[in-house]
C-alpha positions as a printed Julia matrix, in Angstrom:
198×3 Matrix{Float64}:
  12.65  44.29  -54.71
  10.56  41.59  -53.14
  11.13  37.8   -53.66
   7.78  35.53  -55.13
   7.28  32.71  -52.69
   8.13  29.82  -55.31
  11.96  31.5   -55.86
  12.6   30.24  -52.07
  14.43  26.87  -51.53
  12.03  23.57  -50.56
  14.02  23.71  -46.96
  12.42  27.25  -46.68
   8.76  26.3   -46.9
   8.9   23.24  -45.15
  10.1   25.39  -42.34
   7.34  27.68  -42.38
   4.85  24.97  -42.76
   6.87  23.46  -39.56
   5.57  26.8   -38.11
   2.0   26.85  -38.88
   1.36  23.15  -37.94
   3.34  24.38  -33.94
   3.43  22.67  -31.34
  -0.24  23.19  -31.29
  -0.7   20.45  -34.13
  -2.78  22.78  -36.24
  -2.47  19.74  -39.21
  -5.96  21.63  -40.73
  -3.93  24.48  -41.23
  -1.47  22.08  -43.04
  -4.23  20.88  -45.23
  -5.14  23.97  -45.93
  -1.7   24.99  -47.29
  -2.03  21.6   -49.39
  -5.01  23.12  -51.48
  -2.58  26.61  -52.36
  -0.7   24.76  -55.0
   1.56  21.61  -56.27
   4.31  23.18  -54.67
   2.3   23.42  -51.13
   1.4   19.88  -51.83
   4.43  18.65  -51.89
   5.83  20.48  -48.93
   3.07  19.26  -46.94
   3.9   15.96  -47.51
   7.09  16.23  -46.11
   8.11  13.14  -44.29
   9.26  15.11  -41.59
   6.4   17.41  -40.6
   4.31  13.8   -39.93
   7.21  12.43  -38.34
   7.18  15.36  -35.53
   3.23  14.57  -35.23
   3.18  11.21  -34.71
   5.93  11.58  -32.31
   4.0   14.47  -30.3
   0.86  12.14  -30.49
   2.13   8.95  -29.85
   5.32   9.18  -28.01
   8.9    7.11  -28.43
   6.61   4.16  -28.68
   4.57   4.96  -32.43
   6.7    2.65  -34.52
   8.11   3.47  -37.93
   5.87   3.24  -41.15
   5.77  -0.38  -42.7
   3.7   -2.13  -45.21
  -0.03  -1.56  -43.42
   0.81   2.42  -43.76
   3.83   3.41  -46.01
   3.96   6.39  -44.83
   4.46   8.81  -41.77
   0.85  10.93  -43.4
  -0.31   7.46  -44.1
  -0.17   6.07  -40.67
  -1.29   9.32  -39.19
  -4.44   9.58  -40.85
  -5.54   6.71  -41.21
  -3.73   4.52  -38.84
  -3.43   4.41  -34.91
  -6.35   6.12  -32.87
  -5.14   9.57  -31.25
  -7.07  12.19  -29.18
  -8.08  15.18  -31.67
  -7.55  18.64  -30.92
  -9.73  20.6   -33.6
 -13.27  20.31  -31.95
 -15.35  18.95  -28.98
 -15.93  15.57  -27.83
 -20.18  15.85  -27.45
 -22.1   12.74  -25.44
 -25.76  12.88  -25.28
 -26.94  10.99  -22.33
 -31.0    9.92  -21.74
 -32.34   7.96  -19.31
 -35.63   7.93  -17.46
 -36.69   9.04  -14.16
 -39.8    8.68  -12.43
 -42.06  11.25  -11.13
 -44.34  12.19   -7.92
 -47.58  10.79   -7.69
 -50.31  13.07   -8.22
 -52.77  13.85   -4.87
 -56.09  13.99   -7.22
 -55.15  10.43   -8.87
 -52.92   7.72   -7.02
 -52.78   5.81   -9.89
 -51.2    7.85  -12.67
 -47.55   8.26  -12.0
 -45.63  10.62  -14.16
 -42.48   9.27  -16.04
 -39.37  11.71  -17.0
 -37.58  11.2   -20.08
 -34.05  13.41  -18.82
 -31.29  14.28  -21.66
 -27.73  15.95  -20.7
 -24.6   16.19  -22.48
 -21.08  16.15  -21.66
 -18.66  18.13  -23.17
 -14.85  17.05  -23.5
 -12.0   19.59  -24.79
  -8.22  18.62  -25.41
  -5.18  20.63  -26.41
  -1.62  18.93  -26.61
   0.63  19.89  -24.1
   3.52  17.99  -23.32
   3.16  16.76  -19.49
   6.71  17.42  -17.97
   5.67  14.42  -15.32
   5.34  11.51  -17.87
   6.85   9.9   -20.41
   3.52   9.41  -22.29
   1.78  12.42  -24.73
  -0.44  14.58  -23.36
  -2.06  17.55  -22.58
  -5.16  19.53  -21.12
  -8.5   18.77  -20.95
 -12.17  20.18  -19.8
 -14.91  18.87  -19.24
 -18.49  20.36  -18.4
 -21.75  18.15  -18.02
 -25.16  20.27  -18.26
 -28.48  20.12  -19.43
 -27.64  22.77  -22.38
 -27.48  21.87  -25.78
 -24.23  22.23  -27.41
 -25.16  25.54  -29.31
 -25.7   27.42  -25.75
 -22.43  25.49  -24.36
 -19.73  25.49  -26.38
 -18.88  28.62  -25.32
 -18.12  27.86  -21.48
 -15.32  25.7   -23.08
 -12.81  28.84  -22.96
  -9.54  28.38  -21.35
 -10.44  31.41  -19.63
 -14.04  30.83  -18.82
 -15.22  31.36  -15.63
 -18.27  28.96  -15.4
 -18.03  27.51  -11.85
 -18.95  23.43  -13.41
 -16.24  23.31  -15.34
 -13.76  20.51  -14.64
  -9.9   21.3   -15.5
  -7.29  18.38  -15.65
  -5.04  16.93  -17.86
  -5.08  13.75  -19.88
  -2.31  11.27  -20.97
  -2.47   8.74  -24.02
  -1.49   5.27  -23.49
  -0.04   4.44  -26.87
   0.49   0.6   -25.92
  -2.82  -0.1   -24.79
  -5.18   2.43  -26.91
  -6.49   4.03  -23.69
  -6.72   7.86  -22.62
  -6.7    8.41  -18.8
  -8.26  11.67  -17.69
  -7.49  13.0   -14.2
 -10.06  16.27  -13.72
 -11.1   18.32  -11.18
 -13.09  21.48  -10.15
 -11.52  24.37   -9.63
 -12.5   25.65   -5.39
 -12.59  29.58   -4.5
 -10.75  29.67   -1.28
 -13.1   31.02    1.4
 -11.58  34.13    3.4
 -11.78  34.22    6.98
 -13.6   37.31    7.95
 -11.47  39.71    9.32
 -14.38  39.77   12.68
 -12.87  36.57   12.96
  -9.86  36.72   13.02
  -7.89  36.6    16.52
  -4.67  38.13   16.95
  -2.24  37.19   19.85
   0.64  39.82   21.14
């Protein structure tokens, strides 16, 4: 005979909910769970859970909650800034750029008006090289608007523009530092070319 969720101890579901947020700090899932019940609600507002965040965000250095932010929740959502994991960073960039002279008529001269974006992804990952949160990052810059371009943002996507790196958060100064780069196909030698010695 099955158990009903609400017979199982508090410990219990604050485990599970432990679980869904991961170390992939899925906290929408969290406030998801918030909106199942009164029980939920109060699980998810678990010191605890918000404790682990802020340390995987912030690091050693986050502080404890005081009188500006009561709270671990408190000072998580509303307090210090943090990178965000649950969408895409989108900058629209327009400048102008002028144009060719036309042969027919040397005194018009054609004017540009140029728009890209640039696209920035993050996921937490804890860098095994620092001692400051991290994770991954991409990047892509291109003329495309974000409904054709989202999609190139895959962790497996194979679109040659794409820059791959890693990012760490500097807690004391408010800063991310972003270190990308693009990833090279090694060229092969022909095997014509190729010279073998005895």
């Amino acid at each position: 005979m099955g158990t009903h969720i609400s017979a199982l101890p508090m410990e219990i579901l604050i485990y599970i909910l432990r679980w869904v947020v991961s170390t992939h700090l899925d906290l929408r899932s969290l406030e998801a769970c918030s909106a199942v019940c009164r029980g939920f609600f109060l699980c998810t507002h678990d010191p605890e859970i918000w404790r682990l965040a802020s340390l995987r965000v912030w690091g050693s250095s986050c502080g404890v909650p005081g009188s500006v932010y009561p709270t671990w929740r408190d000072m998580f959502v509303l307090g210090r800034p943090r990178v965000r994991f649950d969408g895409c960073y989108v900058s629209k960039t327009t400048y102008v750029r002028p144009g060719e002279n036309s042969f027919q008529d040397s005194c018009y001269r054609p004017w540009h008006l140029v728009a890209y974006f640039r696209y920035l992804r993050t996921s937490y990952r804890v860098l095994e090289t620092s001692f400051h949160p991290g994770g991954t990052a991409m990047m892509l810059t291109t003329p495309d608007p974000p409904s054709g371009a989202l999609a190139s943002l895959r962790p497996n996507a194979a679109n040659p523009h794409l820059l791959r790196g890693h990012f760490r958060l500097l807690s004391a100064e408010g800063k991310v530092v972003l270190i990308l780069h693009r990833k090279t196909q090694q060229q092969q030698t022909p095997l014509s070319n190729q010279r073998y010695f005895p």
